[in-house]
Phi, psi and omega in degrees: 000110196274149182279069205303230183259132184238121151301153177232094132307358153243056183288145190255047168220001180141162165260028205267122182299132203233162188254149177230102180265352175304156196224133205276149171219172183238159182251138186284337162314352181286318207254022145025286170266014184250164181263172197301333183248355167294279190359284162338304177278351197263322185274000194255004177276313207272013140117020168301151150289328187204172176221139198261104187261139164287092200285079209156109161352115007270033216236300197227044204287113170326281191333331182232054162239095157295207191272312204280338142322298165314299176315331186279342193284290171349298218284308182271030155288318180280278204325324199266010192029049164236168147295196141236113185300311164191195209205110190258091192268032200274339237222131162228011146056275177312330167241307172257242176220206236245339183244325223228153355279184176255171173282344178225063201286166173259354158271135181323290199307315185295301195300333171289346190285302158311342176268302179321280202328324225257346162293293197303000197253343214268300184321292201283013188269331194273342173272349178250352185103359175297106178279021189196164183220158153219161190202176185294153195270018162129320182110124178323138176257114195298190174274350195250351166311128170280207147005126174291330190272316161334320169301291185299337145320278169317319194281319169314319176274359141300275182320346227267290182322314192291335197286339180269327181255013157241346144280342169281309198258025174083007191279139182258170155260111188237123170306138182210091151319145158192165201288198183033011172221166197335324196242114192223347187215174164285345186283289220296329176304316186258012139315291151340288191307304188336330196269320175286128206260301200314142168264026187261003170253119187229201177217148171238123169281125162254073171006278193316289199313300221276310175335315201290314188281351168088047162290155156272136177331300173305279175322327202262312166336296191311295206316317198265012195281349178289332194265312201318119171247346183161142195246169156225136215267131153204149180271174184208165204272213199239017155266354186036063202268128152261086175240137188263142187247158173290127175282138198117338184238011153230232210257333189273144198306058181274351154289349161248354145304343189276294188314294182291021186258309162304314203294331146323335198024085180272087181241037190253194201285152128262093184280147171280148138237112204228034173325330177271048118289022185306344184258030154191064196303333193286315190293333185289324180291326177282356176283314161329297205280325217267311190300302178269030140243009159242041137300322179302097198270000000 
């Protein structure tokens, strides 16, 4: 459902009339209890553009994706006339938990577990058409971690590995600040680029997360609009608790995120993600999509 066309005549980029082209998806992380092609038909019903798959048990974990899966999927992807917004490589379930591994695990093998994966998610976003993965941001730090900079040191050289097959197959990697793990703000992210060469490591900006850290939004959109490849919407209370809310029932200001996300001229996906709702993803997404289409100015 596109956030159709808004003019700015005091756009601090100019008085040039600008289209407000982003395009809404919903994340299939929602859907849980649904299998992966239910998901699918449900968000593309209630009128999304695209849709955000959860690369992670149950729905696309690559290891139980064949080749005749991918395929089944594409195709009812194309039927149903949406996209794929992104590929969410944030979550490893499957092996692990909600963090680990990581990128910067102190173990090989486990950190290795994460670079496969996360090769293999690169892989299957160019067969489905998905021009991004997005994935976790180096991974929590205990008391017993070493160094931060020794830290930002493994995660660079984790990517590192991934940066040649998401560059053959054109897929970017986005980085997703969130509190309590390495990369937590806008400082610290670009600092991260500094360390990195590839232009294929971008970043998805998650409203809530930066909301959380006590960014102002707006300002951090600006700061951050060169790396921004696709965003994520959710609301958060006015304790800036990270807990994700149906945007509209907590405290942030998406009429004015909306406005600086056009004034960038931003025209890729904003996915919903509203995961602790699973035992009613259908009602948050059409509560979702009715709130942020009546934004539209």
């Amino acid at each position: 459902m596109h956030l159709n066309s808004l003019s700015d005549p005091q756009s601090s980029h100019g008085n040039l009339e600008k289209q407000f082209v982003m395009k809404l998806a919903f994340s299939t992380n929602a859907f849980k209890n649904y299998s992966l092609d239910e998901a699918i038909s449900i968000i593309s019903k209630l009128g999304y553009d695209g849709v955000e798959i959860l690369c992670d048990i149950p729905h696309a974990y690559p290891r139980d994706m064949s080749e005749s899966r991918i395929i089944d999927i594409q195709s009812l992807i194309s039927k149903k006339g949406i996209a794929v917004s992104n590929l969410n490589a944030f979550t490893l379930y499957a092996t692990g938990d909600l963090y680990h591994p990581s990128w910067i695990e102190a173990d090989l093998e486990q950190r290795s577990l994460r670079i496969k994966h996360t090769i293999e998610c690169v892989k299957m976003a160019a067969k489905l058409g998905s021009k991004n993965v997005s994935t976790e941001p180096g991974g929590p730090i205990t008391s017993s971690s070493p160094k931060r900079e020794q830290l930002l040191k493994t995660f660079v050289d984790s990517l590192t590995e991934v940066v040649p097959i998401a560059e053959k197959e054109r897929v970017k990697i986005l980085i997703e600040p969130e509190p309590e793990l390495l990369i937590q703000n806008s400082q610290e992210f670009i600092e991260l680029m500094g360390m990195i060469e590839s232009p294929c490591i971008k970043l998805n900006f998650d409203i809530g997360h930066f909301f959380c850290v006590g960014e102002d939004l707006s300002k951090t959109i600006y700061k951050l609009a060169d790396y921004i490849e696709h965003f994520h919407i959710e609301d958060i209370s006015k304790e800036r608790i990270h807990k994700h809310l149906l945007p509209g029932e907590g405290v942030i200001d998406f009429k004015s995120v909306f406005r600086t996300i056009r004034d960038i001229g931003f025209d890729g996906y904003a996915t919903v993600e509203l995961y602790p709702y699973q035992e009613c993803p259908e009602h948050v997404a059409i509560k979702s999509i009715e709130f942020l289409n009546g934004l539209i100015y």
